[in-house]
Structure formats: structure tokens, C-alpha cells
C-alpha positions in Angstrom: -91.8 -130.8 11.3 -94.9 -128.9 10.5 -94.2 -126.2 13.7 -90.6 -125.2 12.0 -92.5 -125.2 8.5 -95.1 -122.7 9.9 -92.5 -120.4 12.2 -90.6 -120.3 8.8 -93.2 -118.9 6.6 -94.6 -116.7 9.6 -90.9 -115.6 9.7 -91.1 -114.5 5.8 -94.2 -113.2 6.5 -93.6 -110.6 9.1 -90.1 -110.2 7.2 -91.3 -109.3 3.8 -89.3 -111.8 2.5 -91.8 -113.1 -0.8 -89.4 -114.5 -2.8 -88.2 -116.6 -0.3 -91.8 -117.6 1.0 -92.2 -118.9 -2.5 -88.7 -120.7 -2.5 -89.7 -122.6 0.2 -93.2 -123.2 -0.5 -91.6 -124.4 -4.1 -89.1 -126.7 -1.9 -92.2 -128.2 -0.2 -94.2 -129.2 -3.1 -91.6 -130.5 -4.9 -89.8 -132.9 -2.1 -90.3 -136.2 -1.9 -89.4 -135.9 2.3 -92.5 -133.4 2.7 -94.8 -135.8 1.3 -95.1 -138.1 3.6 -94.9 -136.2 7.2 -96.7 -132.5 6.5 -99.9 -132.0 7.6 -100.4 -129.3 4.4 -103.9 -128.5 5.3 -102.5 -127.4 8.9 -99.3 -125.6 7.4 -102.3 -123.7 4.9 -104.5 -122.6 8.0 -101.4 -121.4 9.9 -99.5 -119.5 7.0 -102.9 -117.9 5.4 -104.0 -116.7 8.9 -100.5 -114.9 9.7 -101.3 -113.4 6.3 -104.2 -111.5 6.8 -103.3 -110.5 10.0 -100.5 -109.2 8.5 -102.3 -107.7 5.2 -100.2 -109.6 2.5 -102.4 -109.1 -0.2 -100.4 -111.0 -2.9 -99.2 -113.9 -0.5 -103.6 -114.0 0.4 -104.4 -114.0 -3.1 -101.7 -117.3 -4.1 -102.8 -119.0 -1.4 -106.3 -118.9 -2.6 -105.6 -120.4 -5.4 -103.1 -122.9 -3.7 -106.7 -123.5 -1.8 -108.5 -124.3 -4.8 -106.4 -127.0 -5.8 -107.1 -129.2 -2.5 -109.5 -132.1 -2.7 -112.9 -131.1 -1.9 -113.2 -132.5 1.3 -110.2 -130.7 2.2 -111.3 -127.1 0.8 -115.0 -127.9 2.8 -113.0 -128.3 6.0 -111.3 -125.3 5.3 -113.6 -123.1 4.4 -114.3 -121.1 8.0 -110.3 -120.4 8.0 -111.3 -118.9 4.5 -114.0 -116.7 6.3 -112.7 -115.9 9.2 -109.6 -114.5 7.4 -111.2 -112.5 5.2 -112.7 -110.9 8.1 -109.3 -110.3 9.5 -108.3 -108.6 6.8 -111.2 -106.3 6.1 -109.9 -103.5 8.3 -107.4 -103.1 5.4 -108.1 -102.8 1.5 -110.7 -105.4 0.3 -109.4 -108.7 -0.9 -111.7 -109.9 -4.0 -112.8 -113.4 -3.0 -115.8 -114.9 -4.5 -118.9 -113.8 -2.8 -121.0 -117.6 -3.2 -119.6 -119.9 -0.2 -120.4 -122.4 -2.2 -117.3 -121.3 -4.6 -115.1 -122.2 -1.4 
């Protein structure tokens, strides 16, 4: 479940299809089927990496703050996909991210 979930959003991704990468990130969160079987922190890494490779600055910027609402133990073991795709992305236009790794 999680591979379709992933070539799905990289699909809207590569597409420029936002509304629909918001549909179906709306149908996620709100399914009681999703709940159980997604790995969300492995869908996050997947789907936030193919955007900054891809230089969606808007997509970058809710995912952030889809980032901040994870437990803390999640966001910590998250934190170098954080880093490492903001260093993707730097060949492009800046993406304003808090400086302080401790705001990760």
C-alpha cells in the first residue's frame, strides 16, 4: 500500500497536479483504512524528497508544516530527510526553513 501511495503523489508531483496531491493527501488523513496499514513517516520522506528534487516550493513548504505536527520522536527521526532536502533544493530559490536544528 505505501509504494502505490508514494508512486501516486510522485505522479502529482512531476504532473503538477496540486490540487489533486491535496485531494489525496486529504483522502489519507481522513480514512479510517489508512490508519492502520501506512507507514506515514515513510510516505513523508518519499513524497518531501521528490519535492525538492523537483523544486515544489508550495508542496515543500505544507509538508513542513505537515512535519511539525508529528510526535517528537518522529520529527527527530526525520530530521536529516529535512536537511538533506533542503540541500537538494538550494540550487533553486531558497526555501525559508528555520535556521536552529533544534526547531526540527
Amino acid at each position: 500500500m505505501n509504494d502505490d501511495i508514494i508512486s501516486t503523489f510522485k505522479h502529482y508531483i512531476k504532473n503538477d497536479a496540486t490540487d489533486r496531491f491535496y485531494e489525496l493527501f486529504e483522502v489519507i488523513t481522513t480514512t479510517r483504512k489508512y490508519k492502520v496499514g501506512l507507514d506515514y513517516q515513510l510516505v513523508f520522506k518519499d513524497v518531501y524528497l521528490c519535492c525538492c528534487i523537483h523544486r515544489k516550493k508550495e508542496l515543500i513548504e505544507f509538508l513542513y508544516e505537515v512535519y511539525k505536527t508529528f510526535h517528537v520522536v518522529d520529527r527527530i527521526a526525520l530530521r536529516p530527510c529535512i536537511i538533506y532536502g533542503k540541500y537538494l533544493y538550494k540550487e533553486g530559490y531558497p526555501i525559508q526553513l528555520p535556521k536552529d536544528p533544534k526547531d526540527y
